[in-house]
LOLODREN-346009 format. One record per residue (C-alpha): residue in three letters; x negated, y, z negated. Coordinates in steps of 0.02 Angstrom, whole numbers, plus 50000, padded with zeros to 5 digits. Layout:
N
ALAXYZ ...
//
This chain:
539
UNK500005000050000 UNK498695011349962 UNK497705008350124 UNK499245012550202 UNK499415028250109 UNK497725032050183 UNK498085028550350 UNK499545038650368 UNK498565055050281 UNK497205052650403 UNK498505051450535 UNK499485067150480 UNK497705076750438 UNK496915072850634 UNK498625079050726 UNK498625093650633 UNK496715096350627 UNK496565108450762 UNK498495119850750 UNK498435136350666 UNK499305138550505 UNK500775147750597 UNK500945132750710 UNK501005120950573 UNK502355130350481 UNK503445131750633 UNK503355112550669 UNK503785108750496 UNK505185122050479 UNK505805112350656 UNK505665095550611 UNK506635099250448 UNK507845107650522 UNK507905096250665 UNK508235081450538 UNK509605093550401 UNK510545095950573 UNK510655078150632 UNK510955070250451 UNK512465082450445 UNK513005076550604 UNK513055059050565 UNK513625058650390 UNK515385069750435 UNK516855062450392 UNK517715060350580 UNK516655049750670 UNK515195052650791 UNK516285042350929 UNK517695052650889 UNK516665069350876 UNK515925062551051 UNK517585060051140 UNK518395075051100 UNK516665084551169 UNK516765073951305 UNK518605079551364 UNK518465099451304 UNK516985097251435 UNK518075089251579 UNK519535100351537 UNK518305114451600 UNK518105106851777 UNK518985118551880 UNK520135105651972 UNK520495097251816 UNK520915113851718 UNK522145118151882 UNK522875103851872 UNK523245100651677 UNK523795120551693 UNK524995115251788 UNK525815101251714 UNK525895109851572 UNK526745123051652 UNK528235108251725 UNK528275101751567 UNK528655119351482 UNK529925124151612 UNK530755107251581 UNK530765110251399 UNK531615127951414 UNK533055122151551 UNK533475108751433 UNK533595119051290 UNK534765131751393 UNK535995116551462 UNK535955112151268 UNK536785128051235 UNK537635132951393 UNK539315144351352 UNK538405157351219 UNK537865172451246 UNK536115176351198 UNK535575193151120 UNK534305204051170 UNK534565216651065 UNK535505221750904 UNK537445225850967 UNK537815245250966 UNK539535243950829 UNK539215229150715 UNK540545214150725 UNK541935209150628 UNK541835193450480 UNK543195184850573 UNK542195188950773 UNK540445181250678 UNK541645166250565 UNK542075160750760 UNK540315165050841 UNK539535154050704 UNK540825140050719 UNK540315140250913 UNK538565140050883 UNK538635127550744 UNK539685114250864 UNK538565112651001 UNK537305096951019 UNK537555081451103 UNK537845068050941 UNK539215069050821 UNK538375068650658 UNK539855070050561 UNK540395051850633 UNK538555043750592 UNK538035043850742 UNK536345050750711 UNK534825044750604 UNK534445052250446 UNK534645070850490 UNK536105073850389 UNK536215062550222 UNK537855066550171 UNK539335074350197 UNK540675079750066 UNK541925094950099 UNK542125095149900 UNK540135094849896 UNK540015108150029 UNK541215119149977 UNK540455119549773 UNK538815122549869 UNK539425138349987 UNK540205146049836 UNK538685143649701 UNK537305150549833 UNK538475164549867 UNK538565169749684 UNK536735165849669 UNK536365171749849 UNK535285188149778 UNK534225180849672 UNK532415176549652 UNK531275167749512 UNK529975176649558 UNK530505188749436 UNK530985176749279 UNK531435192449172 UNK532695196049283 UNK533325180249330 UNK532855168749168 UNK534435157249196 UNK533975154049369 UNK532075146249308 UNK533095136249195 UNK534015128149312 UNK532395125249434 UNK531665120249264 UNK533245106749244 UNK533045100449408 UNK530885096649386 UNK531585089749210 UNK532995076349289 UNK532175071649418 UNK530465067949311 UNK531815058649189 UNK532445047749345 UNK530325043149393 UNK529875037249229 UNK528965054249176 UNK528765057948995 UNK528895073048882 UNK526885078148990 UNK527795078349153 UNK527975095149268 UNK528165098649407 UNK529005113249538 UNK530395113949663 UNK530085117149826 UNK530745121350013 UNK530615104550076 UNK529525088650073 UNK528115094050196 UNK527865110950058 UNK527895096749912 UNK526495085450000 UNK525765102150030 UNK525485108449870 UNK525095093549798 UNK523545090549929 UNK523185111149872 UNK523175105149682 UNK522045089749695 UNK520825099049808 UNK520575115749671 UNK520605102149543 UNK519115091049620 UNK518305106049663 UNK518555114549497 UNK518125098649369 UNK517055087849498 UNK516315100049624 UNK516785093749783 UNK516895104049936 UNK516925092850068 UNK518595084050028 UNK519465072250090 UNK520835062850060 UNK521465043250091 UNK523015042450150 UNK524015025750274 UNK524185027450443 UNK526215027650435 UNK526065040350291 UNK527165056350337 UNK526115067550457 UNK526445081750326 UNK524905074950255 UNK524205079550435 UNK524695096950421 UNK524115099250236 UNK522265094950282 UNK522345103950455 UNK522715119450320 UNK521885115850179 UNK520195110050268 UNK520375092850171 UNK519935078950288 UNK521205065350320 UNK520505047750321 UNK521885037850391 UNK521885021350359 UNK522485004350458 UNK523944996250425 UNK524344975450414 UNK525174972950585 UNK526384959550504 UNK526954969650354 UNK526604988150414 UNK525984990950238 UNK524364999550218 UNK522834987350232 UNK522354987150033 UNK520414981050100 UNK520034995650214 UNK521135008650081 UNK519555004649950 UNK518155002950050 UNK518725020250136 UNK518425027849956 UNK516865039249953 UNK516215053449832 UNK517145065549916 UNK518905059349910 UNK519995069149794 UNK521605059649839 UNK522465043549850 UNK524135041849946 UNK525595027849955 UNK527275029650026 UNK528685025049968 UNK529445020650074 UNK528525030850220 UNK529435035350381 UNK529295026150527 UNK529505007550478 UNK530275011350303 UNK529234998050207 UNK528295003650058 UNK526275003650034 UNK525854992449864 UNK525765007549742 UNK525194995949570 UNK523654993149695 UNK523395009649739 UNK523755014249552 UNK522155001649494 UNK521095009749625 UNK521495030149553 UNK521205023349394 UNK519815015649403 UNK518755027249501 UNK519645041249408 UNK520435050249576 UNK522165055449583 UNK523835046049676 UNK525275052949741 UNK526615042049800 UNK527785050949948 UNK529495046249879 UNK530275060649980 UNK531195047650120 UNK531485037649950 UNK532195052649858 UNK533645047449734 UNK534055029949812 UNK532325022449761 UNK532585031649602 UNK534115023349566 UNK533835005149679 UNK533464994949510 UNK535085001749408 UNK536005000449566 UNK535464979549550 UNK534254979549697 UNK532464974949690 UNK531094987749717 UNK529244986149689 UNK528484996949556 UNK528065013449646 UNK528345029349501 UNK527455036749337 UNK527825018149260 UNK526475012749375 UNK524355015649283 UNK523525027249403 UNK525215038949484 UNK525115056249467 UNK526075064249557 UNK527755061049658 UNK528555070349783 UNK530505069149815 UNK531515076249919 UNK533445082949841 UNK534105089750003 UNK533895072250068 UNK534985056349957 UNK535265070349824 UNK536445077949938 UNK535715095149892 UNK535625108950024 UNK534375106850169 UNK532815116150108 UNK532515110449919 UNK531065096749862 UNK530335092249706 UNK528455089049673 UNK528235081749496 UNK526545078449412 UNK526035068849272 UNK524995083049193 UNK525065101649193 UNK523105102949238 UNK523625096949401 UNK525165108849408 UNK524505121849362 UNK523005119449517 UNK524485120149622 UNK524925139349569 UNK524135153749683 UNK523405168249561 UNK522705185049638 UNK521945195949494 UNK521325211949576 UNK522705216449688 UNK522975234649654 UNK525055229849651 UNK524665219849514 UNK524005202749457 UNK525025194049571 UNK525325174849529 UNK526795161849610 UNK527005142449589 UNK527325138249770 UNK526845143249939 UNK528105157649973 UNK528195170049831 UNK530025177049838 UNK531145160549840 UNK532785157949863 UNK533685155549706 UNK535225151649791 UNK534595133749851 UNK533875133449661 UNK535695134349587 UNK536625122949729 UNK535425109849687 UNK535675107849508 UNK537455112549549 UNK537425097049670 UNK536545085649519 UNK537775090349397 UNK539285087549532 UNK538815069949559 UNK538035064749389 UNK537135044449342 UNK538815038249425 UNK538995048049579 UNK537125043449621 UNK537325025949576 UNK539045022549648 UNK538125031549836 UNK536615021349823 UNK537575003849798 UNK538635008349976 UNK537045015050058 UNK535814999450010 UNK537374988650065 UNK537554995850229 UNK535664995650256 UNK535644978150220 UNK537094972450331 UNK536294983650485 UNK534654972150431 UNK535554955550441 UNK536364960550608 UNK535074966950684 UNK533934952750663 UNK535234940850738 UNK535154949850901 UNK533874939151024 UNK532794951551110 UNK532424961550975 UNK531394958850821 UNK531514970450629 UNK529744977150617 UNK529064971950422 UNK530444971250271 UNK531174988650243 UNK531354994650067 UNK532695006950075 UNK533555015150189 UNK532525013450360 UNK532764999050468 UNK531294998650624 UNK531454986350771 UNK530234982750909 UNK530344969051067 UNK529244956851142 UNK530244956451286 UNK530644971351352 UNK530214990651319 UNK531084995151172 UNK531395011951248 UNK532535004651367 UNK533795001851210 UNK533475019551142 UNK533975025351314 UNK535315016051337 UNK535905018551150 UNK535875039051178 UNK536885038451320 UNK538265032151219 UNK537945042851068 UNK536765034650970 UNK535295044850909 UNK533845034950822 UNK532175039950798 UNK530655036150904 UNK529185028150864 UNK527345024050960 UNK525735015650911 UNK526665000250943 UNK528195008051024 UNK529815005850910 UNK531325014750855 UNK532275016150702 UNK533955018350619 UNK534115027850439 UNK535505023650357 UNK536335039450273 UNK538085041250175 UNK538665045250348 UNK538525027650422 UNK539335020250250 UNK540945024050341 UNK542225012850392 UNK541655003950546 UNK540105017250585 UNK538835002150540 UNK540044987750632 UNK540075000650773 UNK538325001650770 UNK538014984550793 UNK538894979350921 UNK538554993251043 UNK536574986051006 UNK537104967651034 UNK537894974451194 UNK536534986751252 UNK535124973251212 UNK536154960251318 UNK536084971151458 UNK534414973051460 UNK534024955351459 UNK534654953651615 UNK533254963951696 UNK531874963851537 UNK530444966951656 UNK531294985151731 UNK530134998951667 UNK530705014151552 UNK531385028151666 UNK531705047751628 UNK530965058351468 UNK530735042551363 UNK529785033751513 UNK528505051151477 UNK528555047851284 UNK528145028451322 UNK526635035551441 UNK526005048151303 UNK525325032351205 UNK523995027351343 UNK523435046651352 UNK521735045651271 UNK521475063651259 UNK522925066251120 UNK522285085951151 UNK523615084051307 UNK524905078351213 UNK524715089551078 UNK524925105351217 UNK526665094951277 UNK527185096851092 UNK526685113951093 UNK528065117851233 UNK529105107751150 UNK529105117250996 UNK529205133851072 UNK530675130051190 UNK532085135651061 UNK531225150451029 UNK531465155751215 UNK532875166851284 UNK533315169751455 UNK533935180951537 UNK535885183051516 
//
């Protein structure tokens, strides 16, 4: 070893023997720089292949045939997006600017009633997946008339509006009650599920870089976990490391979960159940995993929301998945969805008020004041605050039970029928509410199609191709599930006829998407799609 040592001195000493000092410096400075830069690049969290393909295609993208082309499918696709949106609302009038003599309550009652009505599914007959989760005129009329009393206020300002915090308070409080929490748990409301797996993401990344000193996080989250996930690192500059699923059970693959674990990962994530198959990740495994390398879990219960909180006293089986479980901090959970609350209220819930309290936003040395709020916006609507808990205390234990039993029942006897039908296969064992089906035989699209055409709107899914149905109040309706079945039976038989016949139309373009492997392009087809309601044409 020593000779060695000798060697490589003497080797070092005679290639430097004859360089100025200056050069000597700036070959070291070079190399060391050299070697920071490319030890940085390799040790990222996306990988150099990845890193390498997306180079690759921003390069080809700049190839002036390509870019003229792409511009201009881009451009078809946008112009599709915006004539579809028009038909979609053919007969109204669009406004360009604010009318000269303001209109009457009963001319905007009837202008809202027209706008309200148009669409192509009839929700209010469960024709349409998830969407809308329940629909009571007792329910909706207790909810116009609380958030109009409550319409003008905001908890922003507690002193002037203490009875509205209470209620918000109440809410956090039940719905902690209802997950196992204990007299430690806290938590917020919130505008909606994404803003709940938002902040939470926010709190765990302040909190590892706070207590642990991480600044390069990321977080471990299954492939088929919500996409809100997505957004929250896209803002949040936490890195997503999304992980494989078991083909067979569509659960996250427990092996791959662990050995994704690093020093940098502030989070651990389990759905339950998450949204495109409906089957649920094994949280007690998850749970072992946060405990025993000491990083926080958050289970996404927000497709779950009050029907997984209430599956065991309603006498079905559900895996352990809330604060009962070692290792869960944090739950999200979503009221305007099987709480029947308003569209646009969500609870996030945390086993500890350190981890809360990393959610809040605090600005000390604003010259309007230290300026401090819990969630993402800082004025909120109290109005949603009080029709929620309005909405809880309307139903009650019974209410929730008594619409969980009919819900879970229907699910289960779409399940049953659905895997009866030859052609078409249920894709893993859903837990709740959302039933997923795929085919072997023919493109599953095909029924989707087919399915729309006679009213029927269920939710698409890629990476393999499927679609799904989830079961609301809605479909718990006489004959809406029977219905429902039959017109698949019918539609599938159909097919079968012809099971080779490719996918035509828009879905034949969604089916294509999956074989794009520059997901850039379909992320600029989103784009239009997205901005296509906002557009107004001329009238």
């Amino acid at each position: 070893m020593e000779n060695c040592a000798k060697v490589l001195t003497k080797g070092i000493n005679n290639a430097f023997g004859n360089r100025e000092p200056w050069q000597i410096m700036t070959i070291t400075a070079i190399n060391v720089l050299t070697t920071v830069w490319l030890w940085n690049f390799i040790n990222q969290d996306e990988s150099v292949y990845r890193r390498t393909k997306k180079y690759f295609f921003r390069l080809l993208k700049k190839l002036p045939m390509v870019k003229a082309r792409i511009q201009k499918e881009i451009g078809s696709t946008r112009d599709e997006f915006r004539k579809d949106m028009v038909k979609r609302c053919d007969g109204l009038v669009y406004s360009h600017k604010l009318p000269e003599k303001g209109f009457s309550k009963e001319e905007i009652f009837a202008l809202v009633d027209q706008h309200i009505q148009k669409g192509n599914y009839d929700w209010q007959d469960g024709r349409v997946s998830g969407t809308v989760y329940g629909y009571d005129p007792d329910v909706v009329d207790l909810i116009t008339k609380v958030y109009g009393k409550a319409s003008y206020t905001n908890p922003l300002h507690p002193d002037i509006f203490p009875g509205i915090c209470k209620m918000e308070a109440e809410v956090v409080k039940m719905i902690s009650t209802l997950f196992n929490g204990d007299e430690n748990t806290s938590g917020t409301m919130t505008t909606g599920g994404t803003e709940s797996i938002l902040l939470a993401c926010k709190a765990y990344r302040d909190y590892a870089r706070e207590v642990k000193g991480i600044t390069k996080p990321n977080m471990i989250v299954p492939k088929s976990a919500h996409a809100a996930f997505d957004k929250a690192g896209q803002f949040l500059g936490i890195h997503v490391r999304s992980i494989k699923l078991n083909p067979k059970t569509t659960e996250v693959d427990l092996t791959a979960f662990k050995n994704a674990i690093n020093s940098n990962t502030i989070m651990l994530v389990g759905s339950a159940p998450n949204f495109p198959y409906g089957t649920m990740d094994d949280i007690e495994e998850i749970g072992k995993l946060g405990a025993y390398y000491n990083i926080p879990v958050h289970v996404d219960a927000c497709l779950g929301s009050f029907v997984i909180g209430y599956m065991k006293k309603a006498g079905y089986y559900v895996r352990p998945f809330d604060f009962s479980v070692k290792g869960v901090t944090s739950i999200s959970v979503d009221t305007h969805k099987y709480g029947f609350a308003p569209k646009g209220s969500s609870v996030i819930i945390y086993t500890e008020e350190k981890f809360r309290d990393h959610q809040f936003t605090v600005t000390t040395d604003w010259p309007g004041g230290v300026y401090g709020s819990p969630t993402v916006n800082g004025s909120r609507a109290g109005g949603i605050i009080a029709a929620c808990w309005a909405t809880m205390m309307m139903f009650g234990e019974e209410g929730y039970l008594e619409a969980t039993k009919r819900i879970l029942d229907t699910s289960r006897f779409i399940e049953d029928g659905l895997r009866k039908i030859k052609g078409i296969h249920v894709i893993g064992k859903p837990a709740t509410t959302v039933i997923a089906i795929g085919s072997e035989v023919f493109e599953i699209f095909r029924l989707s199609d087919a399915l729309s055409k006679i009213g029927w709107s269920l939710n698409i899914l890629q990476f393999p191709s499927g679609i799904h149905i989830c079961v609301t109040d809605m479909h718990t309706k006489n004959g809406v599930a029977a219905k429902f079945l039959a017109d698949t039976a019918a539609n599938v038989a159909e097919i079968l006829k012809d099971p080779g016949r490719p996918v035509e139309g828009k879905l034949a373009i969604y089916g294509a998407a999956q074989t794009i492997s520059d997901r850039s392009l379909v992320g600029d087809v989103t784009r239009n799609f997205l901005s296509a309601p906002y557009y107004i044409p001329e009238n």
